[in-house]
N, CA, C and O atoms as a Tinker XYZ file with bonds, in Angstrom:
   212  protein
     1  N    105.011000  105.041000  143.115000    73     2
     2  CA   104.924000  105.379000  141.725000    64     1     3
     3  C    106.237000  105.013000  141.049000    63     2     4     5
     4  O    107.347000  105.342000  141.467000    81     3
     5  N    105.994000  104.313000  139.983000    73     3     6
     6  CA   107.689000  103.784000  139.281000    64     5     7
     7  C    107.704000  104.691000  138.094000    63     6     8     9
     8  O    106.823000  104.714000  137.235000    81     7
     9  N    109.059000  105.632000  138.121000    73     7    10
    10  CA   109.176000  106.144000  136.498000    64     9    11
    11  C    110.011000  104.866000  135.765000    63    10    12    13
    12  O    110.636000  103.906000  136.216000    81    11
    13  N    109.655000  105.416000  134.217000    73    11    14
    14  CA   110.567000  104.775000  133.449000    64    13    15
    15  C    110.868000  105.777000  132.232000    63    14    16    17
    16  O    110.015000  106.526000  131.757000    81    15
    17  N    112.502000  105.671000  131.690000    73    15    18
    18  CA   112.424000  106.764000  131.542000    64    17    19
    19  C    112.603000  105.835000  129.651000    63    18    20    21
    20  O    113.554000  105.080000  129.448000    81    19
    21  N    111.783000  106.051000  128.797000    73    19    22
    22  CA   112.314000  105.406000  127.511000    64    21    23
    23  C    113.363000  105.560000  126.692000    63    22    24    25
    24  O    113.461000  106.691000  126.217000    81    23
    25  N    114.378000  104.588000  126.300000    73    23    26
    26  CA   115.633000  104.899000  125.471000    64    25    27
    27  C    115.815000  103.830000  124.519000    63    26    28    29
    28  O    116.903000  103.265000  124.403000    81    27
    29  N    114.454000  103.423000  123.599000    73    27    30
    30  CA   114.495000  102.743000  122.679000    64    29    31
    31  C    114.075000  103.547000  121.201000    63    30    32    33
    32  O    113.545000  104.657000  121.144000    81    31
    33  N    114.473000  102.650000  119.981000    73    31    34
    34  CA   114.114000  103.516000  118.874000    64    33    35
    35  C    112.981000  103.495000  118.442000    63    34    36    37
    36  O    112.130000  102.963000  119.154000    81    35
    37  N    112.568000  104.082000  117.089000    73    35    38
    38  CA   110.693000  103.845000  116.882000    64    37    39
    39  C    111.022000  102.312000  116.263000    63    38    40    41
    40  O    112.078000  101.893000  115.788000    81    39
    41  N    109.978000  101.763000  116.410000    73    39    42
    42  CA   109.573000  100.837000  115.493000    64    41    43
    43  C    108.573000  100.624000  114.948000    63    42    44    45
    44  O    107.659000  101.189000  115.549000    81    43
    45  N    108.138000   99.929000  113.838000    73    43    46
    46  CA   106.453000   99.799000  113.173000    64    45    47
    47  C    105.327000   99.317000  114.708000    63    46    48    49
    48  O    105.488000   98.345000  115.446000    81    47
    49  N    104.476000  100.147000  114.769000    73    47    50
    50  CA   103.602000  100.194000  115.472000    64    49    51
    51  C    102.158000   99.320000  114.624000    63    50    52    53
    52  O    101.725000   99.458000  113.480000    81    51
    53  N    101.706000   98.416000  115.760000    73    51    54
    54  CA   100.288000   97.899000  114.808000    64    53    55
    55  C     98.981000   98.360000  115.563000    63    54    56    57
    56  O     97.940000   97.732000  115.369000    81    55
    57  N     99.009000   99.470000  116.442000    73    55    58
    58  CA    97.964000  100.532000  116.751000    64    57    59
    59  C     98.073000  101.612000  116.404000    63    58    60    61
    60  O     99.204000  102.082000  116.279000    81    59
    61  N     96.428000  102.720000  116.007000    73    59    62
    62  CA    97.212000  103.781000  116.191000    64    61    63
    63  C     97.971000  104.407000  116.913000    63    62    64    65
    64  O     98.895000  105.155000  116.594000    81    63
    65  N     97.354000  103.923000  118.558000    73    63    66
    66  CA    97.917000  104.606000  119.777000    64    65    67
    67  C     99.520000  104.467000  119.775000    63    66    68    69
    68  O    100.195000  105.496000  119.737000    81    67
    69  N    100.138000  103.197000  119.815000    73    67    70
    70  CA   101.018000  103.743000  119.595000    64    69    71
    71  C    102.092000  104.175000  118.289000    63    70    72    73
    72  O    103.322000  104.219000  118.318000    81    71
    73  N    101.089000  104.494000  117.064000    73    71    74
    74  CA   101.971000  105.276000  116.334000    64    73    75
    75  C    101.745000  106.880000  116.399000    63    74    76    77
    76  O    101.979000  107.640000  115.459000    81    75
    77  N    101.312000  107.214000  117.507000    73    75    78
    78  CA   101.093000  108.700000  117.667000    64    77    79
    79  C    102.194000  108.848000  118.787000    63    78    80    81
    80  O    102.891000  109.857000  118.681000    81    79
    81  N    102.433000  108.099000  119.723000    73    79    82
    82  CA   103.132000  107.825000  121.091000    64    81    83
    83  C    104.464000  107.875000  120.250000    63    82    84    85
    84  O    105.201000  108.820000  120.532000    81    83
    85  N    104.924000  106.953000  119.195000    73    83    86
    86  CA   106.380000  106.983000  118.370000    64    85    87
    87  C    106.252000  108.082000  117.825000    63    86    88    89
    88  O    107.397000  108.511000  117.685000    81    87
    89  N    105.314000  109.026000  117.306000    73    87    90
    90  CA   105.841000  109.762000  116.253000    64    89    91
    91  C    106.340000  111.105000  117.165000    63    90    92    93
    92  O    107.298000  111.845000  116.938000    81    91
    93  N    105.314000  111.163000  118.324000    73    91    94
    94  CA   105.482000  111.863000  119.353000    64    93    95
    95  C    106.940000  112.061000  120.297000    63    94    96    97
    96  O    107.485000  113.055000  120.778000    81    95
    97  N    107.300000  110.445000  120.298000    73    95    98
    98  CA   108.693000  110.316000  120.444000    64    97    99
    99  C    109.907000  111.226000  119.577000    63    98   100   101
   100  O    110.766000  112.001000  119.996000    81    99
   101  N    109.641000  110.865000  118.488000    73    99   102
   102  CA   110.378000  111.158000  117.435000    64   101   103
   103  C    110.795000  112.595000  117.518000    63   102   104   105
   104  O    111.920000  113.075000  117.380000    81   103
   105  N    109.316000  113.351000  117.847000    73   103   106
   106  CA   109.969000  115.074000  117.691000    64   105   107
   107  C    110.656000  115.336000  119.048000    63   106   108   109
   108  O    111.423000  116.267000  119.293000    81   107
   109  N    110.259000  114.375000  119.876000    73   107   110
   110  CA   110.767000  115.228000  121.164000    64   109   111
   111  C    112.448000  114.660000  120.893000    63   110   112   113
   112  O    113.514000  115.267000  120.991000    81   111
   113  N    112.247000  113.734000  120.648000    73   111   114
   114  CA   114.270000  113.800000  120.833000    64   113   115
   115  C    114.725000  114.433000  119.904000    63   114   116   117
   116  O    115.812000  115.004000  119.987000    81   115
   117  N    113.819000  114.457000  118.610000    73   115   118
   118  CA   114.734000  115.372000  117.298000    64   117   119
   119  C    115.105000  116.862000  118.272000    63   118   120   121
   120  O    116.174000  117.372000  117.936000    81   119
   121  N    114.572000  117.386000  119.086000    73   119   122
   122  CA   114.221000  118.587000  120.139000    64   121   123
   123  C    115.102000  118.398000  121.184000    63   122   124   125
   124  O    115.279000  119.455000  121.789000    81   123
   125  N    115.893000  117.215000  121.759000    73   123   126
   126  CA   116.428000  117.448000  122.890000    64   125   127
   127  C    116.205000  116.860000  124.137000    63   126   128   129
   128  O    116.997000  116.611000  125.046000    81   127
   129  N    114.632000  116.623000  124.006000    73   127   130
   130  CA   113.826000  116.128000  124.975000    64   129   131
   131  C    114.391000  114.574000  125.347000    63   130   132   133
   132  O    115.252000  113.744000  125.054000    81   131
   133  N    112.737000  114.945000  126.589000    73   131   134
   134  CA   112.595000  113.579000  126.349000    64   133   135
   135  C    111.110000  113.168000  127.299000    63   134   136   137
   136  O    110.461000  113.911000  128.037000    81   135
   137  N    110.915000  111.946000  127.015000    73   135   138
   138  CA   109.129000  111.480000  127.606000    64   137   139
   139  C    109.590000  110.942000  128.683000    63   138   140   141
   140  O    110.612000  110.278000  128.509000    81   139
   141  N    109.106000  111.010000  129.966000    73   139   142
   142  CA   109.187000  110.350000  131.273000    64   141   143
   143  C    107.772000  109.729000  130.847000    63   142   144   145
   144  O    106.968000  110.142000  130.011000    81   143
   145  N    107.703000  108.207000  131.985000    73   143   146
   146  CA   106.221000  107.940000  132.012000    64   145   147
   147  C    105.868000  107.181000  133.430000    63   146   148   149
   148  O    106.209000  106.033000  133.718000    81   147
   149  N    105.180000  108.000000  134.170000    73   147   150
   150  CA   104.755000  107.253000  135.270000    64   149   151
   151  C    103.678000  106.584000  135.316000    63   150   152   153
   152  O    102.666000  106.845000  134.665000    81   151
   153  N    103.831000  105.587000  136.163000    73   151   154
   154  CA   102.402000  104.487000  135.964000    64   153   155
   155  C    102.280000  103.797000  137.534000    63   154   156   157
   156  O    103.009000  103.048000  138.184000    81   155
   157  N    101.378000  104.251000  137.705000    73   155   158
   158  CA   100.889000  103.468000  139.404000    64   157   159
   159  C     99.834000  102.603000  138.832000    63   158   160   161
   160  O     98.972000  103.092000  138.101000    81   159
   161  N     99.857000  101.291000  139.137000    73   159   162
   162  CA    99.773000   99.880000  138.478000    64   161   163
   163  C     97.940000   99.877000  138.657000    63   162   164   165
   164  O     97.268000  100.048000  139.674000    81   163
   165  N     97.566000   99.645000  137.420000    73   163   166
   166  CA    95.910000   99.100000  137.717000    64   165   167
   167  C     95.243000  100.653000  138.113000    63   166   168   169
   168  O     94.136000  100.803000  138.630000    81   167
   169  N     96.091000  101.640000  137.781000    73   167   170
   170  CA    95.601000  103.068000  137.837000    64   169   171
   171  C     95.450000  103.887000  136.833000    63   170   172   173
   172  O     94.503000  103.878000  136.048000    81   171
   173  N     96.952000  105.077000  136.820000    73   171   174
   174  CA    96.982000  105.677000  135.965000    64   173   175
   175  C     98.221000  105.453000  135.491000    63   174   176   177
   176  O     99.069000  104.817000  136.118000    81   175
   177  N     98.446000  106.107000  134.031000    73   175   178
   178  CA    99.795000  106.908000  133.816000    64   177   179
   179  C     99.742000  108.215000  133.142000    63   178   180   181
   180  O     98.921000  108.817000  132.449000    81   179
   181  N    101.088000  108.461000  133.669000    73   179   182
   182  CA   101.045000  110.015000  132.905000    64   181   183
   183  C    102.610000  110.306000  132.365000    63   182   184   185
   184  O    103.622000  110.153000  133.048000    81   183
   185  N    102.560000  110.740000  131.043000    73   183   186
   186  CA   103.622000  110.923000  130.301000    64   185   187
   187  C    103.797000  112.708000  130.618000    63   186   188   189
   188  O    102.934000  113.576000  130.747000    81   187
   189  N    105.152000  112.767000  130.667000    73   187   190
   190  CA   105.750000  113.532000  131.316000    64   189   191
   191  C    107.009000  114.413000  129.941000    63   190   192   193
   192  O    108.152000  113.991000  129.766000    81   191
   193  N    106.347000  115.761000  129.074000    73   191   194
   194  CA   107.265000  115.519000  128.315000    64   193   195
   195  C    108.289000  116.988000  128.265000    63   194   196   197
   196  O    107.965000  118.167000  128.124000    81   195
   197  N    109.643000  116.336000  128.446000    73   195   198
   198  CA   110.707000  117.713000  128.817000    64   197   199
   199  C    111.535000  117.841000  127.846000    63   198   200   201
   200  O    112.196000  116.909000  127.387000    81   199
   201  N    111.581000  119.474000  127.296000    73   199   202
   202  CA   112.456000  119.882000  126.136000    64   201   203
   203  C    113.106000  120.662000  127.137000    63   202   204   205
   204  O    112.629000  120.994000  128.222000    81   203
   205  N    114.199000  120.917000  126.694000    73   203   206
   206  CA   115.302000  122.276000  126.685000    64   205   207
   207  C    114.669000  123.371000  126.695000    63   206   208   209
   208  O    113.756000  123.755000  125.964000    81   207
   209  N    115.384000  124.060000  127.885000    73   207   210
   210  CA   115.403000  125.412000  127.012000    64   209   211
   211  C    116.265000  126.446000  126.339000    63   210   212
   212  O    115.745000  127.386000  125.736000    81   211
């Protein structure tokens, strides 16, 4: 299973999917956080999302 952990900014999205995924971004770091995302290839992934406490 490969994580990756994202450390880019939003940018204009031309799906919804991912303008829910950026906006989603957005609160978690305004928060502290942050999104892990694992992906086992031609399977699944699963976003992984950790605030502070």
């Amino acid at each position: 299973m490969k994580q990756i952990n994202s450390n880019t900014k939003s940018v204009k999205s031309k799906s919804p999917c991912q303008s829910v995924i950026l906006t989603m971004y957005d609160i978690v770091k305004a928060h502290g956080g942050e999104i892990k995302v694992e992906t086992v290839e031609n399977n699944e992934t699963i976003f992984k999302i950790c605030l502070p406490e």
